[in-house]
PADO-803021 format. One record per residue (C-alpha): residue number from 1; y, x, z. Coordinates in steps of 0.05 Angstrom, whole numbers. Each point is the difference from the previous one (the first is absolute). Last residue first. Layout:
N
+------+--------+--------+--------+
! resi !     yy !     xx !     zz !
+------+--------+--------+--------+
!  NUM !      Y !      X !      Z !
...
+------+--------+--------+--------+
! end
This chain:
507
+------+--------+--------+--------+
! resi !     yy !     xx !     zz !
+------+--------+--------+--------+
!  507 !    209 !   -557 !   -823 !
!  506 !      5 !     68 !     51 !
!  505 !      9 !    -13 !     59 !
!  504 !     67 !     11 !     33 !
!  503 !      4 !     70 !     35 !
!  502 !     -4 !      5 !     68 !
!  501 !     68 !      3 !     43 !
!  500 !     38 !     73 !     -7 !
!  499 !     19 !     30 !     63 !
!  498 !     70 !     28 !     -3 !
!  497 !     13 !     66 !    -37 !
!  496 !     55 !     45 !     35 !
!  495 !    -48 !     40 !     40 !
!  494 !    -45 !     17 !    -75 !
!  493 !     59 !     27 !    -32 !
!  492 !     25 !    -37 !    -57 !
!  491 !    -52 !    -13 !    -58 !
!  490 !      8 !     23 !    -82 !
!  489 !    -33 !    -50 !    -33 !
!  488 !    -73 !     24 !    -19 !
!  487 !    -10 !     18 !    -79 !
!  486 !    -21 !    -56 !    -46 !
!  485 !    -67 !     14 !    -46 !
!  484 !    -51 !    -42 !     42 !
!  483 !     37 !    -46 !     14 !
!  482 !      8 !    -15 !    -84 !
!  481 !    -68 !      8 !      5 !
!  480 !    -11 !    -52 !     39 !
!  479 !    -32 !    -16 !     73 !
!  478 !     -7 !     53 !     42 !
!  477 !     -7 !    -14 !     67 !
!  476 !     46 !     31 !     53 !
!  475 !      1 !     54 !     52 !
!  474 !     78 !     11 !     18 !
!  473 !     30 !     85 !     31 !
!  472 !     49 !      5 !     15 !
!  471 !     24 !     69 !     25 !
!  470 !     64 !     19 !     39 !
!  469 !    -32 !     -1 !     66 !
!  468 !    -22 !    -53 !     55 !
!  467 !    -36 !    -63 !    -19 !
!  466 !    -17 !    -27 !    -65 !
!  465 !      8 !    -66 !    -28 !
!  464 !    -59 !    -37 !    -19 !
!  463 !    -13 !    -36 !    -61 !
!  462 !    -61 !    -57 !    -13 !
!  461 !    -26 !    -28 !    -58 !
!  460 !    -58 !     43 !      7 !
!  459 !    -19 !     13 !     73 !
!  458 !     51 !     50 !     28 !
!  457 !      0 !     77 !     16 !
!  456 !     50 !     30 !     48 !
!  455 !     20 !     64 !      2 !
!  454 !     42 !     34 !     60 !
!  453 !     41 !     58 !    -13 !
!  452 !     15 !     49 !     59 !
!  451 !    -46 !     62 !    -26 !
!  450 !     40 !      7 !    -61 !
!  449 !     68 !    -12 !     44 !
!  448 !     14 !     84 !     20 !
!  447 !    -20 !     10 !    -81 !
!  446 !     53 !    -50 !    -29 !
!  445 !     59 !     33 !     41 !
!  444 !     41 !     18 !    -53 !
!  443 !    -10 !    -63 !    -40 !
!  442 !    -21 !    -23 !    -72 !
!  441 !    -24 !    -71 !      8 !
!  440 !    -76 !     -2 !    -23 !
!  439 !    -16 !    -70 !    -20 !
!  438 !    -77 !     -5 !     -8 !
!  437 !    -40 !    -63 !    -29 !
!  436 !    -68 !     10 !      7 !
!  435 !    -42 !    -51 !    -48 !
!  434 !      3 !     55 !    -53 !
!  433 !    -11 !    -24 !    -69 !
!  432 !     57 !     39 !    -21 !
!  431 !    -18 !     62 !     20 !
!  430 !     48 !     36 !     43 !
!  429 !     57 !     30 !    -34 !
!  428 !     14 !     84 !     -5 !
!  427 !     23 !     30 !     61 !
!  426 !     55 !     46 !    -13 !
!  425 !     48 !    -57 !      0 !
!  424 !    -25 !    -18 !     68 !
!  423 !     19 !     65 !     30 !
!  422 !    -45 !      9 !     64 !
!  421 !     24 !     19 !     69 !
!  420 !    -50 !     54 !     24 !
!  419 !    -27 !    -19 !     63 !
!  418 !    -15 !     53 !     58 !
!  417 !     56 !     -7 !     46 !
!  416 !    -14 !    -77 !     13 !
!  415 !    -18 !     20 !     66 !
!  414 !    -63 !    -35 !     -2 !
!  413 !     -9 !     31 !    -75 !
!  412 !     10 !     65 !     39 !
!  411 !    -53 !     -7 !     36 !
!  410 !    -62 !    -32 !    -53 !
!  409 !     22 !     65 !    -42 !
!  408 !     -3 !     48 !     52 !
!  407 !    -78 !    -25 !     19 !
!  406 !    -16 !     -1 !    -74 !
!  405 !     18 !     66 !    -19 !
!  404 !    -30 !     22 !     63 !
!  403 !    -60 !    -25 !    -18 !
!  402 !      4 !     29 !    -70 !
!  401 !      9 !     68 !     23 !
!  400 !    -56 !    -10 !     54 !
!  399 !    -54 !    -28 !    -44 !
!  398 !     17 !     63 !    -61 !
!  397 !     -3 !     46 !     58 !
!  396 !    -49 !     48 !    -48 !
!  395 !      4 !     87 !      2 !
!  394 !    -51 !     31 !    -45 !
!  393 !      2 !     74 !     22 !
!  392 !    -68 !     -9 !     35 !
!  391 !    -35 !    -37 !    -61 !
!  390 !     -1 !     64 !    -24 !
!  389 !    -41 !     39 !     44 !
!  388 !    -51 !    -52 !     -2 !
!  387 !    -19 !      8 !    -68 !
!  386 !    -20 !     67 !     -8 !
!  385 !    -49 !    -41 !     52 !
!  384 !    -16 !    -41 !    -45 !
!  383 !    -14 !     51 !    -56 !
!  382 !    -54 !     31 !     46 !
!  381 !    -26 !    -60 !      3 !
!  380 !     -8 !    -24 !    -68 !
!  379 !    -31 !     68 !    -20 !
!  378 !    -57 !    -28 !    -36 !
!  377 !     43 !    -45 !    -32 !
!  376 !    -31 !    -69 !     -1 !
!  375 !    -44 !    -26 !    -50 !
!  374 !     11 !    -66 !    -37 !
!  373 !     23 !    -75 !     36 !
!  372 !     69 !     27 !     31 !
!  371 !     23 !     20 !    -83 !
!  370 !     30 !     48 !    -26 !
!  369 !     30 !     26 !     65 !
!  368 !     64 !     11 !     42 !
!  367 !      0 !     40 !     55 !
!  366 !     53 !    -15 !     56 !
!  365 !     62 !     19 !     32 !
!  364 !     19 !     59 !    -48 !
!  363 !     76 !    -32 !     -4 !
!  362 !      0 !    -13 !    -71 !
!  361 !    -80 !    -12 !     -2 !
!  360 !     13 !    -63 !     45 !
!  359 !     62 !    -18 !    -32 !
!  358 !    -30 !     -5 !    -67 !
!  357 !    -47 !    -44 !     15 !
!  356 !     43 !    -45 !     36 !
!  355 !     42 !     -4 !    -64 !
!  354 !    -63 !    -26 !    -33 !
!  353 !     -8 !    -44 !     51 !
!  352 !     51 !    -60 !    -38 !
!  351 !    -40 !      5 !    -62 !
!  350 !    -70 !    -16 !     36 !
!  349 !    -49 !     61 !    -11 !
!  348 !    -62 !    -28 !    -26 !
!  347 !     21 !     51 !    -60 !
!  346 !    -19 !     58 !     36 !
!  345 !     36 !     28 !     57 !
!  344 !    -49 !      2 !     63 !
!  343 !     13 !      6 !     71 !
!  342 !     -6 !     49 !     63 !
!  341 !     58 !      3 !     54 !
!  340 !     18 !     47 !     56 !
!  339 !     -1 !    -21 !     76 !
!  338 !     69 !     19 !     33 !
!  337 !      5 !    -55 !     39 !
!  336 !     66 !    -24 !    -37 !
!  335 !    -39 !     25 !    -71 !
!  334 !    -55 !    -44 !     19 !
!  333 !     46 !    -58 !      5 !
!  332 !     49 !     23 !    -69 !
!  331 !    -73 !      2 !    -31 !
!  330 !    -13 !    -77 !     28 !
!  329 !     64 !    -25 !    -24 !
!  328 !      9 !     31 !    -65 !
!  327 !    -63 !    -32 !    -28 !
!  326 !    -43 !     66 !    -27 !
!  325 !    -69 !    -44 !      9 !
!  324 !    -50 !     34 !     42 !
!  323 !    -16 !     59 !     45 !
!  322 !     29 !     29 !     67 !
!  321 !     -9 !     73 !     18 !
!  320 !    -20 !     36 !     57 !
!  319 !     -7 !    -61 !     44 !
!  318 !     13 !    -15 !     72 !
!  317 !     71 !    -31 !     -3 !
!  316 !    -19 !    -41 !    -64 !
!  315 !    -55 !    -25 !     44 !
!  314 !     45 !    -20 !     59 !
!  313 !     56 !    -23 !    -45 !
!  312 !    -51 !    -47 !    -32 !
!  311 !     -8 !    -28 !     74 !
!  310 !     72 !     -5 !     19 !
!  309 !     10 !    -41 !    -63 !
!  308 !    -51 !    -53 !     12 !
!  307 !    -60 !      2 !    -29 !
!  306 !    -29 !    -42 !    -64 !
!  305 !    -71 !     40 !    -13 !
!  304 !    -41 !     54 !     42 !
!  303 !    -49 !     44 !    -29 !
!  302 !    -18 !     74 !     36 !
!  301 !    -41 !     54 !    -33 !
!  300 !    -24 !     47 !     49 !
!  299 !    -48 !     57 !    -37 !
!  298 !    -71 !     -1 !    -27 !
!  297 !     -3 !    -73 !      4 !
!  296 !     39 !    -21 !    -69 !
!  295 !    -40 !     46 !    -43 !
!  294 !    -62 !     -5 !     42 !
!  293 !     -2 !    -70 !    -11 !
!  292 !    -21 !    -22 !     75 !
!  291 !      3 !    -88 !    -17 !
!  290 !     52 !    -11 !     43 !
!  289 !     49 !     56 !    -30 !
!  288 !    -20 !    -39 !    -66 !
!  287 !     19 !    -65 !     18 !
!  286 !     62 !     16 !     35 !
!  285 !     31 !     20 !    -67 !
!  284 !    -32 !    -72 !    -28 !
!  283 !     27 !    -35 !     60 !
!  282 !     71 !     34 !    -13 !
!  281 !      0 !    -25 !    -69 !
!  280 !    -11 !    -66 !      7 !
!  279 !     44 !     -5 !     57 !
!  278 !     47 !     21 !    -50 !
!  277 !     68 !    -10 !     54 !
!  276 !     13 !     62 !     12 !
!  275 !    -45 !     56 !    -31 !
!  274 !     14 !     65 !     52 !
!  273 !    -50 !     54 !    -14 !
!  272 !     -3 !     52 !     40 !
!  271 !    -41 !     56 !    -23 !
!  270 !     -6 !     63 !     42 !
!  269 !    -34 !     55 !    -42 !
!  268 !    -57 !     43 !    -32 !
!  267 !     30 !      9 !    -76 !
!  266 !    -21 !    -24 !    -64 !
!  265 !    -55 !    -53 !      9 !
!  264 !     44 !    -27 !     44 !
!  263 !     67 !     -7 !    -30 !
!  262 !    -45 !    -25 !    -68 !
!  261 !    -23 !    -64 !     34 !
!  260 !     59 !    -20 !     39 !
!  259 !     44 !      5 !    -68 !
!  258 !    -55 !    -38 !    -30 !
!  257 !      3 !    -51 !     61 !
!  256 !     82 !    -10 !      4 !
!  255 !     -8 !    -12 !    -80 !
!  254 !    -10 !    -74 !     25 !
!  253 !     72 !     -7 !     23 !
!  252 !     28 !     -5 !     74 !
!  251 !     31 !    -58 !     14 !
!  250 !     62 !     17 !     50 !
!  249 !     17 !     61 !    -22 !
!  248 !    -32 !     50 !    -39 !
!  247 !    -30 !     54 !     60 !
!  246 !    -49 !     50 !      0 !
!  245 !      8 !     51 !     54 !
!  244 !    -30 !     68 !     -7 !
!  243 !    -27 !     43 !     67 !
!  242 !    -11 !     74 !     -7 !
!  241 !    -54 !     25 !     46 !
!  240 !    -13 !     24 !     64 !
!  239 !     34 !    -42 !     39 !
!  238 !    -53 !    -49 !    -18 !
!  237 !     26 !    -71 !      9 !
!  236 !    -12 !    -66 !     37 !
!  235 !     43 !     33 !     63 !
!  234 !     61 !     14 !    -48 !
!  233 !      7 !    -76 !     -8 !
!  232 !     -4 !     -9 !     73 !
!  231 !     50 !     56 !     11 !
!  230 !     52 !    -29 !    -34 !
!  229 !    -11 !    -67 !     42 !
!  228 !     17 !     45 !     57 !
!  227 !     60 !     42 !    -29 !
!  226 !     32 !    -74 !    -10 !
!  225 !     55 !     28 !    -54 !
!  224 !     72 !     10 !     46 !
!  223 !     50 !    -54 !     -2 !
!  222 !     57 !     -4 !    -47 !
!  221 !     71 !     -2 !     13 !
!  220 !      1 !     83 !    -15 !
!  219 !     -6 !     54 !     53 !
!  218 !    -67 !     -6 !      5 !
!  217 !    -20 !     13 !    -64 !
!  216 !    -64 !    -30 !    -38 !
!  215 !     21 !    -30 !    -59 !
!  214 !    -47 !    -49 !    -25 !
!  213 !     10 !    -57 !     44 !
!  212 !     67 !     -7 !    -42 !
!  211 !    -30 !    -24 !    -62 !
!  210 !     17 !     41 !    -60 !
!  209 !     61 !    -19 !    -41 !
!  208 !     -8 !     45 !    -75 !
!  207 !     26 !     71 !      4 !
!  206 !     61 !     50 !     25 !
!  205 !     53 !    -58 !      4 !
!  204 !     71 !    -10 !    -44 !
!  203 !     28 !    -63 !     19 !
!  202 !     44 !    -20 !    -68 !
!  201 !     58 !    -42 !    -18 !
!  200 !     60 !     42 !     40 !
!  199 !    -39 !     65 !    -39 !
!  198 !      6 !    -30 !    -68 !
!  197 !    -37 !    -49 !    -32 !
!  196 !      7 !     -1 !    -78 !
!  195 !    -69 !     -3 !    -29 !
!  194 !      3 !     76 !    -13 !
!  193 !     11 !      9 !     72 !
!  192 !    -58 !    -50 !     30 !
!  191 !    -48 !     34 !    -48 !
!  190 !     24 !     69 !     31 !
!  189 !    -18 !    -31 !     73 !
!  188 !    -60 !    -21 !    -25 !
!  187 !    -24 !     76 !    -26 !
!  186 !     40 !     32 !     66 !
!  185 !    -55 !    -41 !     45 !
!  184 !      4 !    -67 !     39 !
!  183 !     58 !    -47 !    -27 !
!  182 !     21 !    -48 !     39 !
!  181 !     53 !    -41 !    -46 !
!  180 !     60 !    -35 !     25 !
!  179 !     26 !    -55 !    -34 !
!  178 !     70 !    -30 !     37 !
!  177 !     38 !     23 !    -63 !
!  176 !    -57 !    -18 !    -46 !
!  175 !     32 !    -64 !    -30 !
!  174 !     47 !     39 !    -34 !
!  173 !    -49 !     42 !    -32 !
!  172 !    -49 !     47 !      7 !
!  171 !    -57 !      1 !    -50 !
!  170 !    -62 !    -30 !     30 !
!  169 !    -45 !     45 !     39 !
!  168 !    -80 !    -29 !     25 !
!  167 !    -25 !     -8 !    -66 !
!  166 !    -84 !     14 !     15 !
!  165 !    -26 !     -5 !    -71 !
!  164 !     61 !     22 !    -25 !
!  163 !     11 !     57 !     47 !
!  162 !     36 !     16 !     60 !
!  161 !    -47 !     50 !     42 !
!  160 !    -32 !     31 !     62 !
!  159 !     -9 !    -83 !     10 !
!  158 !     13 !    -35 !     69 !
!  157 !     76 !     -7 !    -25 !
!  156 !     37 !    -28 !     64 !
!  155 !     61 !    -49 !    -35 !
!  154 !     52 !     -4 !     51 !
!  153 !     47 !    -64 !     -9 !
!  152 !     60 !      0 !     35 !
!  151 !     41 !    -58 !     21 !
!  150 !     74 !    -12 !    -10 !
!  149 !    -15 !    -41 !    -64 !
!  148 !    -38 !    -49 !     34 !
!  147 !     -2 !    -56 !    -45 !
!  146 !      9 !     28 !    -68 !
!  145 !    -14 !     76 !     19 !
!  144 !    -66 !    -23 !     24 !
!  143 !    -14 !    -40 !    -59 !
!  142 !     19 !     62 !    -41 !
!  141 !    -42 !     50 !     49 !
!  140 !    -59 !    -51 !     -8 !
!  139 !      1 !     -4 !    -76 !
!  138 !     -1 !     84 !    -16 !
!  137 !    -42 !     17 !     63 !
!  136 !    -64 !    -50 !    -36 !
!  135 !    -40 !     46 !    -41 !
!  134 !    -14 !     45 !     63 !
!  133 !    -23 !    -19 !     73 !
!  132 !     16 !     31 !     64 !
!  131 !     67 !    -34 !      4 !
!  130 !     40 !      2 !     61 !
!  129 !     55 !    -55 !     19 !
!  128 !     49 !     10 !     48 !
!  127 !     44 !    -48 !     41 !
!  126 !    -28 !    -61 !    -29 !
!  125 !     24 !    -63 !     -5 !
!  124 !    -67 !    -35 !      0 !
!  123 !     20 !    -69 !    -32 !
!  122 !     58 !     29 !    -57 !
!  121 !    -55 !     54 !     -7 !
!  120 !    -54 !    -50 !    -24 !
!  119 !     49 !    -37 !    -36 !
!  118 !     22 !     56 !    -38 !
!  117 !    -74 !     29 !    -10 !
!  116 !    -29 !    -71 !    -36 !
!  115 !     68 !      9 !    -51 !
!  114 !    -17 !     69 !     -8 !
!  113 !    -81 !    -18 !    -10 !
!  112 !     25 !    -48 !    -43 !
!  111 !     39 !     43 !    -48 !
!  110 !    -42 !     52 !      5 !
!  109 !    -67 !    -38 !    -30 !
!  108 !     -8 !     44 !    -69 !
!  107 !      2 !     54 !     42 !
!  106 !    -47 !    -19 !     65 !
!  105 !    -47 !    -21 !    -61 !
!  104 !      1 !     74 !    -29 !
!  103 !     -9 !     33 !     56 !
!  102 !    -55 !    -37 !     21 !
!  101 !    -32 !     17 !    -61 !
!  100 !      5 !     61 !      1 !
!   99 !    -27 !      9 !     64 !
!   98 !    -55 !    -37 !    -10 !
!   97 !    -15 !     47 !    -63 !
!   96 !     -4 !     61 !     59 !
!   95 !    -55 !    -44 !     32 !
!   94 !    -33 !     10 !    -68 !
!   93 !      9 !     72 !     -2 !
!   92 !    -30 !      5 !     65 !
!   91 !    -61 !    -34 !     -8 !
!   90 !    -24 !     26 !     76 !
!   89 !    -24 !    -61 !     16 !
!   88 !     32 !     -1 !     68 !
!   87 !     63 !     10 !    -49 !
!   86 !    -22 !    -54 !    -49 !
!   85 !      5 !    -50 !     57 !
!   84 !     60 !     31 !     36 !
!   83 !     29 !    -13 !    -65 !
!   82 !    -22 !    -72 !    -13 !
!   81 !     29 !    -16 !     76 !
!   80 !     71 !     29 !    -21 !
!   79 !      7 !    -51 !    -54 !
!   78 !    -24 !    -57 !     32 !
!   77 !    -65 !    -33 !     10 !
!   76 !    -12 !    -72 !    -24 !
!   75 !    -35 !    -24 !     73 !
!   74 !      4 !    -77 !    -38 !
!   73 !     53 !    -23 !     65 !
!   72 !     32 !     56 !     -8 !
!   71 !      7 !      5 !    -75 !
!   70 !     24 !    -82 !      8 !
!   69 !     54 !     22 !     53 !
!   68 !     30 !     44 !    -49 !
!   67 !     -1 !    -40 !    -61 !
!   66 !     38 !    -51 !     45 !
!   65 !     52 !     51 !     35 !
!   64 !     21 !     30 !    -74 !
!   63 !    -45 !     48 !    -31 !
!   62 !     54 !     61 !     -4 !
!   61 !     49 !    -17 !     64 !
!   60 !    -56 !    -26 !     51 !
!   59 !    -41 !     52 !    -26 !
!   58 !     53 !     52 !     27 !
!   57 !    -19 !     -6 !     68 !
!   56 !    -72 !     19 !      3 !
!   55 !     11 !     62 !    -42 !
!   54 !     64 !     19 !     48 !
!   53 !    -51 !      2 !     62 !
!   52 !     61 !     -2 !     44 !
!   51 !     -5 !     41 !     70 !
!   50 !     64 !    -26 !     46 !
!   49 !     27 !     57 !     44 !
!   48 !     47 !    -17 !     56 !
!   47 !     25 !     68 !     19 !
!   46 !      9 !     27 !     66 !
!   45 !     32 !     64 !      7 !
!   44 !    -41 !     53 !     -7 !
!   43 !    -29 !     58 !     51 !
!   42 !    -43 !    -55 !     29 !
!   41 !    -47 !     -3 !    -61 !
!   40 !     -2 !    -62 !    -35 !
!   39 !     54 !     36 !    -56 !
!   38 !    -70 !     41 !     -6 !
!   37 !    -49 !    -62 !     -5 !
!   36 !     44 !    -25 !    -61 !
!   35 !     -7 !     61 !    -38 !
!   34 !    -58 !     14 !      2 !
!   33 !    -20 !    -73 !    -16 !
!   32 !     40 !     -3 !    -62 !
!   31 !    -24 !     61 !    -26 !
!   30 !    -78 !    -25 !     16 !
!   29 !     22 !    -67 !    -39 !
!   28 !     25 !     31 !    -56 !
!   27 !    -62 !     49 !     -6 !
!   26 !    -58 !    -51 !      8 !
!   25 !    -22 !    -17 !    -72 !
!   24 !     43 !    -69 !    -26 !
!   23 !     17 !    -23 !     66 !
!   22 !     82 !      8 !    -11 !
!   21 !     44 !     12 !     52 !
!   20 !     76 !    -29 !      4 !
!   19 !     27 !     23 !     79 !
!   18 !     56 !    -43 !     24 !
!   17 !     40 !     22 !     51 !
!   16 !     42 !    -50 !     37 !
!   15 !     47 !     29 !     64 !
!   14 !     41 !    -60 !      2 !
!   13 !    -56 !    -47 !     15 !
!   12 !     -9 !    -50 !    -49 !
!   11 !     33 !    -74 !     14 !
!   10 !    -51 !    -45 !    -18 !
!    9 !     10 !    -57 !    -45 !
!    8 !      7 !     32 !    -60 !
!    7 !    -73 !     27 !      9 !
!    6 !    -19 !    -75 !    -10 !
!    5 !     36 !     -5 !    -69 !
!    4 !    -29 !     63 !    -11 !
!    3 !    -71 !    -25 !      4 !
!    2 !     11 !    -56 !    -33 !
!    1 !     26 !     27 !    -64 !
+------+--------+--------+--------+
! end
């Protein structure tokens, strides 16, 4: 508990945001980015953000700090590493395994990754805290509610859908009443319903967070696309004819090459192909242009690999249709631009897409094969551009809504307007192992003074009284389990406490 202990020692900035990502695929971070970058925009108040990889922070709690250090120290990869691994693969139903099982060890470990998340919150003190992960809301909302109970947690579901193998919804209970969910899309929102959230729980949006660099309007906070590096990529191509984007995130799989291989025999075409970071791949596609294949010479194909996001919006801008995995991020992109979508549904298809899937052909935004790696329709373009005409009464400000949620939320937790006193008898008992030990002293004002209380962590052996507010809040060893099982003493209010002198060793 290092880290925290030093945390404790540095007063937070009252507007604190923290944002929990997770690096397992690239989803959870984009969200988290988009939305950051647009409360950076100078139509938003200021908002301290902090990014948290939440992977990388909970194997202090689940290995313990020794086991922890040696897996770094060995290059033992985590969780989230082995399924980008199997993702860039393409094993998909293995990298959906991973996910299992990191469900299943963030459950059996709960108790100490809630006792790890109250001391982490006791340090930050938080004015909001945004989740883009699942598995883990249930924990870090009762933590929160332990230590901060006047904050909100907003839980950002990057996922077209709540399902077991992505659980992103616990049941609503009394720990939820400072739980909001985003949900983007009526078959989320109805989830969210029948789970027990009701409208003061829920931000209702049109679709999945999209960054805000792709929106162009220029009466919104965001700047205009750069029309001249648009051009560039349009330069490279023949007007003439249709242009496809390939694109599976940031390691582009092997299959990328059949695909390649049976889009051009098929139809005469613009073929970008955008790998990431498979070096190996993209030398092999840039092989065969070199090497005047008439297959992959006869019209522009273009290969480019990791790019920044202005560039893949420059592509996605240009193209007639974009093609690849059916993640919910990069369809709800192309659907922003108005580019339509092409994927498989096969058994490949990850659990958590499937819902994607179905979107797509809900709304007529995309064509949905077999299989990307056998024949394509004949009429594939034609049915793109059936296409297009939907995708222009799809209406997405999923970045914005949430933005703004945040922005009010950080304000009126300054003002103290914005806390919702909690009832400590609805709030069912810490763990008992828990090394935090909360007094919550039921007052009117509780929510004006969340933002006033000052933590202080101690070396062990060691308590510190609290500064200003009516929480105290004491770090101390654990020694017995007859500790271990004794409820705090009821404290006075933290301005009538006197400094306490350090604790006697122990003998």
């Amino acid at each position: 508990m290092a880290t925290i202990q030093r945390l404790a020692n540095i007063t937070p900035p009252p507007n604190r945001v923290i944002f929990f990502y997770g690096r397992g695929g690239g989803g959870h971070k984009a969200s988290a980015n988009a939305v950051r970058d647009c409360l950076q925009q100078d139509d938003y108040e200021p908002c301290d953000v902090k990014m948290e990889d939440i992977g990388l922070l909970l194997e202090a709690p689940i290995l313990g700090d020794y086991v922890k250090r040696a897996f770094n120290l060995l290059g033992v990869p985590g969780g989230d590493d082995l399924y980008n691994f199997f993702m860039a693969k393409g094993w998909y139903r293995i990298a959906n395994f991973i996910t299992s099982l990191g469900q299943g060890v963030i459950d059996k470990n709960a108790t100490a990754i809630g006792d790890w998340l109250c001391e982490y919150f006791a340090a930050e003190q938080p004015a909001l805290v945004v989740s883009f992960v699942p598995f883990v809301n249930k924990v870090m909302r009762e933590a929160l509610q332990h230590v901060c109970p006047g904050v909100s947690l907003l839980t950002v579901i990057t996922d077209m859908e709540h399902s077991e193998a992505h659980n992103w919804i616990d049941p609503y209970d009394g720990n939820a009443t400072n739980h909001t969910i985003v949900a983007g899309g009526s078959h989320l929102q109805s989830q969210a319903r029948e789970l027990g959230y009701g409208d003061a729980n829920l931000l209702c949006t049109g679709g999945m967070v999209v960054h805000p660099a792709y929106y162009q309007r220029t009466a919104s906070p965001v700047k205009p696309l750069d029309r001249i590096e648009r051009r560039s990529v349009r330069e490279q191509l023949d007007s003439k004819l249709p242009t496809a984007v390939m694109f599976f995130g940031g390691f582009g799989p092997p299959q990328m090459e059949a695909i390649a291989e049976q889009l051009l025999h098929q139809f005469e075409l613009n073929l970008v192909l955008l790998v990431g970071k498979n070096d190996a791949l993209k030398a092999k596609f840039e092989a065969k242009i070199a090497a005047g294949l008439p297959q992959w010479t006869r019209s522009p194909v273009l290969v480019d690999g990791f790019i920044p996001p202005s560039t893949l919006i420059d592509y996605i801008g240009a193209a007639s249709c974009v093609i690849g995995k059916p993640g919910p991020g990069v369809v709800s992109e192309a659907a922003v631009l108005g580019v339509p979508f092409v994927t498989e549904h096969n058994e490949r298809t990850m659990d958590q897409e499937v819902c994607v899937v179905d979107f797509v052909r809900k709304e007529k935004i995309g064509v949905i094969v077999r299989s990307l790696t056998e024949p394509f329709p004949p009429d594939l373009f034609s049915q793109l551009e059936d296409c297009r005409r939907h995708i222009a009464g799809v209406s997405n400000n999923a970045v914005f809504d949430v933005s703004a949620f945040c922005e009010e939320a950080v304000r009126l937790m300054g003002t103290g307007a914005g806390a919702v006193p909690a009832t400590p008898e609805k709030i069912p008992p810490l763990s008992s192992a828990c090394k935090t030990r909360v007094e919550r002293l039921p007052s009117p004002e509780w929510g004006a003074l969340v933002t006033n209380i000052n933590v202080a962590v101690s070396p062990p052996n060691w308590s510190t009284s609290p500064g200003k507010g009516r929480a105290a809040f004491e770090f101390i060893p654990i020694t017995s389990a007859e500790e271990i099982g004794s409820p705090p003493a009821r404290m006075a209010p933290a301005d009538d406490l006197a400094p306490l002198a350090p604790a006697a060793p122990a003998s």
